[in-house]
N, C-alpha and C positions, 0 to 999 in steps of 0.2 A: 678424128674430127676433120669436119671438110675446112677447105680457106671461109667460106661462107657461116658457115659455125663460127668460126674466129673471129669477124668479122664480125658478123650479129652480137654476139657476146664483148667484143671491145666498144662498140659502139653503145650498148646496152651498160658497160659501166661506164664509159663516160657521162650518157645523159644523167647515168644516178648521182653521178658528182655534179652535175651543174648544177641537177634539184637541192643537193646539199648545200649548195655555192646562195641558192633562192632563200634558204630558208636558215642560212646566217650560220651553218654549222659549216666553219669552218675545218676543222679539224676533222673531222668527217670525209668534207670534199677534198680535202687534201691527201687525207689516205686512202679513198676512191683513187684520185689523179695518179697516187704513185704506182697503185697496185697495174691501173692500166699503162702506165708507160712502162714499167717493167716488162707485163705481161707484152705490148707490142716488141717490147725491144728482145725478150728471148725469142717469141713465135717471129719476127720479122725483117730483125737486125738493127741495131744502131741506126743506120742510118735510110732508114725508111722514113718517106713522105710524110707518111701517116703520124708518123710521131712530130712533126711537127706542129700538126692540127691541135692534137694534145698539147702538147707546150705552149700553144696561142692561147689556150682556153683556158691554163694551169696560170700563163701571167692574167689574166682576165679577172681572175678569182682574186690576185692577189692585189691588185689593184682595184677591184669592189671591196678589199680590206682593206683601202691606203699602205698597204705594203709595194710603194712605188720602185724601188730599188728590185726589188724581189721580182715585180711586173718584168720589169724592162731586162732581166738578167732571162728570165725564159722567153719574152718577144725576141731578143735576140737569138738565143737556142732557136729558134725554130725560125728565123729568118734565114740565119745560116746553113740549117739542114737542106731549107727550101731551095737556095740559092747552090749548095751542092748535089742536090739529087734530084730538081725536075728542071727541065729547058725551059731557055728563055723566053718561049712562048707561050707557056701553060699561064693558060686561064685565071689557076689562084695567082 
């Protein structure tokens, strides 16, 4: 499979978690979110960008569940990835 295959397909599960995250099935979105952070983290390493986004959106979920602690425990995951792996001038 190409990067763009990968790519299509992580992106494709995570919208299906957020629909999960819409429609109040948590547990659902949640094992959605993990499947893809796993799957970006073998196909693209620890510490890829990308898995950050994922963890933005994984604390998102958890705080549309007042699981505030749980929120801010993955906003920070993925601030710190961000702040180790793209420059200081990137856009996000």
């Amino acid at each position: 499979a190409s990067d763009d295959d990968f790519t299509t397909r992580s992106n494709v599960s995570l919208e299906r978690g957020k629909v999960y995250v819409l429609m109040n099935e948590d547990e659902k979105s949640t094992k959605q979110f993990e499947q893809t952070i796993q799957s970006q983290s073998d196909t693209l390493g620890e510490q890829h960008p990308d898995l950050g986004y994922t963890y933005s959106v994984l604390a998102a979920m958890h705080a549309k569940s007042n699981d505030y602690k749980k929120a801010l425990e993955f906003i920070d995951k993925s601030y710190q990835l961000h702040l180790a792996t793209l420059p200081r001038n990137h856009q996000n």
